[in-house]
N, C-alpha and C positions, 0 to 999 in steps of 0.2 A: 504494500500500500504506500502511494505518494502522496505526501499531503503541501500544497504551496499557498502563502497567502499571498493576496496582493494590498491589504490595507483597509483599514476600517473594518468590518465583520466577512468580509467578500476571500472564500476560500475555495482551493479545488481540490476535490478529490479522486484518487486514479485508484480500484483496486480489483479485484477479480470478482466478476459474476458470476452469474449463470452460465454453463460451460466452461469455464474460466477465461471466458473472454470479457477485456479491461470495460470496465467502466468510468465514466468521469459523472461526476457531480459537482455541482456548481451552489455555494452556499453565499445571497445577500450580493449579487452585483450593484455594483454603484454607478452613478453616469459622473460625466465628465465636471458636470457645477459643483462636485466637492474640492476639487481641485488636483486629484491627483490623477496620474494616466491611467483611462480607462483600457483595463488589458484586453485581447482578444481571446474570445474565452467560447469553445464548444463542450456539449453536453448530453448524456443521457437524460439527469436527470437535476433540473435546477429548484432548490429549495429558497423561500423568502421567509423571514423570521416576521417581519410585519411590513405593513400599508405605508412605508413614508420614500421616498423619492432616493436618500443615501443605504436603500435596503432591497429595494424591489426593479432595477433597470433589469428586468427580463428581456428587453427587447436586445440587450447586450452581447447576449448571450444566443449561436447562430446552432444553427441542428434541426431537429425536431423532439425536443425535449416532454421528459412527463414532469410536469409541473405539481410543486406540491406548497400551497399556499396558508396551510392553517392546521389545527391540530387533528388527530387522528392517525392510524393508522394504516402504511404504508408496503406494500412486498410487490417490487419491479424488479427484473433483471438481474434476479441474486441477491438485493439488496434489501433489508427490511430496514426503516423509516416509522419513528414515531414521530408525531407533533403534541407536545404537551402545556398547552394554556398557562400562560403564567403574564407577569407584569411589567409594563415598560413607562418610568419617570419621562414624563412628556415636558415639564415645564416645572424643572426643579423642588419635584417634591410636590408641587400645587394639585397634577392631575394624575393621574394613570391610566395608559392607554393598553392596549391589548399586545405584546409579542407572545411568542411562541417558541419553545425550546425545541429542537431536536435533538434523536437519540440515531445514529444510524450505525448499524452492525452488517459485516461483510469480514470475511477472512479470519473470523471469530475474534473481532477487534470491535469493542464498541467505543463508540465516539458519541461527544453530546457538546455540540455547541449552542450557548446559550440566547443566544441573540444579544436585542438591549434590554439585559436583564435590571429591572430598577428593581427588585425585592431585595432587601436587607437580609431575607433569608428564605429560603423555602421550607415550603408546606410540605409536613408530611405523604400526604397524596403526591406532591410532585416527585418527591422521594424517592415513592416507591414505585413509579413510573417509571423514572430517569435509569436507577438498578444500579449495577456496577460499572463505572465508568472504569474505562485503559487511558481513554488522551480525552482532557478537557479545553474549548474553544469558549473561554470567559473575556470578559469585559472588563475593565483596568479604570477608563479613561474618564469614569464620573460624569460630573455637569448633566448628562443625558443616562445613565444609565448606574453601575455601583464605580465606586472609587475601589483603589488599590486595597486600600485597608479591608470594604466591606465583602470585597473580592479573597480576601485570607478567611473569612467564616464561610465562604458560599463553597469555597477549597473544602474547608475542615467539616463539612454537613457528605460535600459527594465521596470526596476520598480515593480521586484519578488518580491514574503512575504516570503520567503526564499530562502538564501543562501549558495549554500555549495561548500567552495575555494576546488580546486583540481592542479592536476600538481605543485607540490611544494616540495624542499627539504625534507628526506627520509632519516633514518640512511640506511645506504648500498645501497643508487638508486646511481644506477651510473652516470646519468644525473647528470651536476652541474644547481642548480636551487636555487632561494630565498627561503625562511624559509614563513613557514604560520608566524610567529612572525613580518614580515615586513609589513605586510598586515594587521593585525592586528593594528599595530603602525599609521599607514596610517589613519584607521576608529576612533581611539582612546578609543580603548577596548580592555581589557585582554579577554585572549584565554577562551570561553565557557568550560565545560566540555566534552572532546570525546563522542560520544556514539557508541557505535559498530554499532549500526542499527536505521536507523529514521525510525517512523512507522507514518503515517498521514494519516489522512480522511480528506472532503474535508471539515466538519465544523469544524476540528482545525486548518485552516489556518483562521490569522488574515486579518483587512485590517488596521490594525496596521501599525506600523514602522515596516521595515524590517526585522526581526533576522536571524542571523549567526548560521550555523549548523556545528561544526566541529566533521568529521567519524572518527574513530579511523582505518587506514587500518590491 
C-alpha cells in the first residue's frame, strides 16, 4: 500500500483489490483558490469528508470514479469503506456542521482519516465504529477543526501504530492554520524526516509505541 499527501486533508491511496489489481482512492481534493497546486489526480474511488469547496473539488479528480459522499457503508473493488457521522467546528466553536470520518480496510490494513474533525473527543458509538486503527489521517491545524494539543487525546481515545498530522499551515495555503511545529512541540519530538510516499505492509506495522509519519505534500 502507497499512501501520498498532497496538502490540506486531500490524500491518495494505491493498494491491492479485488484480484489484486491496484486500486487508487482519492480522499478531500481541493481546487486551486486554497492556494496551493492542484495535483492531477485519477481514481477508483474518491471519498469527500464534507460539503465545503477546500474538501469536495470532485471534478478534480478524472476517471470514472465510485463516489462516496456521506456516512455508511461501503465494499467496491476489494475495498471496504465506512463513513461514520461525527462533527466539524465551522466558525470557531460558534456552530457545528456535519463531517464524516472514514474507516477504509484493504490489505488487512485499516486506515481512518478523520476529516475536519472539531470534536474534542469522540463518542463512544464513534469508537466502536472506527475499531482498530494501523495508520491515522488527523487534523493538527485548529482554527477550523482540533488543534495539536486536542489532536494528542483524539490519539490516546483510537490508539493507531501510525500517525500522519494533516490540515496544517502550508507556505501559500490560504487557510490560516497552526504549523505541524506546534504539534510536534505538544508530543515533544523534533519533526521526523518528510517522505514523499509511505509505502507499508501489514507486517511492518509495529505494536510498538506509536510513530509519526510526516508526507512531504
Amino acid at each position: 500500500m502507497n499512501i501520498i499527501w498532497y496538502g490540506q486533508s486531500c490524500f491518495k491511496i494505491t493498494a491491492n483489490g479485488k484480484n489484486n489489481e491496484a486500486v487508487e482512492i482519492v480522499i478531500d481534493p481541493f481546487p486551486e483558490e486554497l492556494g496551493l497546486k492542484v495535483p492531477k489526480l485519477s481514481a477508483n474511488i474518491v471519498l469527500s469528508t464534507h460539503d465545503h469547496a477546500d474538501h469536495n473539488n470532485v471534478k478534480a479528480v478524472s476517471g470514472t470514479p465510485f463516489f462516496i459522499l456521506g456516512p455508511g457503508e461501503y465494499d467496491t473493488k476489494g475495498v471496504f469503506i465506512q463513513g461514520i457521522s461525527a462533527f466539524h467546528d465551522n466558525s470557531g466553536g460558534k456552530e457545528k456542521g456535519k463531517n464524516v470520518i472514514y474507516t477504509i480496510e484493504s490489505e488487512d490494513i485499516r486506515i481512518c482519516h478523520l476529516g475536519d474533525l472539531g470534536q474534542k473527543e469522540l463518542a463512544k458509538e464513534q469508537l466502536e465504529e472506527i475499531g482498530n486503527v494501523d495508520i491515522l489521517m488527523i487534523p493538527i491545524g485548529g482554527n477550523y477543526t482540533i488543534d495539536g494539543k486536542e489532536a494528542l487525546d483524539i490519539m490516546a481515545q483510537i490508539e493507531p501504530r501510525i500517525i500522519i498530522p494533516m490540515h496544517y499551515s502550508l507556505p501559500k495555503l490560504e487557510t490560516k492554520l497552526d504549523g505541524l511545529d506546534k504539534f510536534l512541540k505538544h508530543l515533544g519530538i523534533k519533526s521526523p524526516e518528510p517522505l514523499q510516499k509511505l509505502s507499508v505492509k501489514k507486517k511492518d506495522l509495529s505494536d510498538d509505541e506509536a510513530k509519526i509519519v510526516v508526507l512531504q505534500p
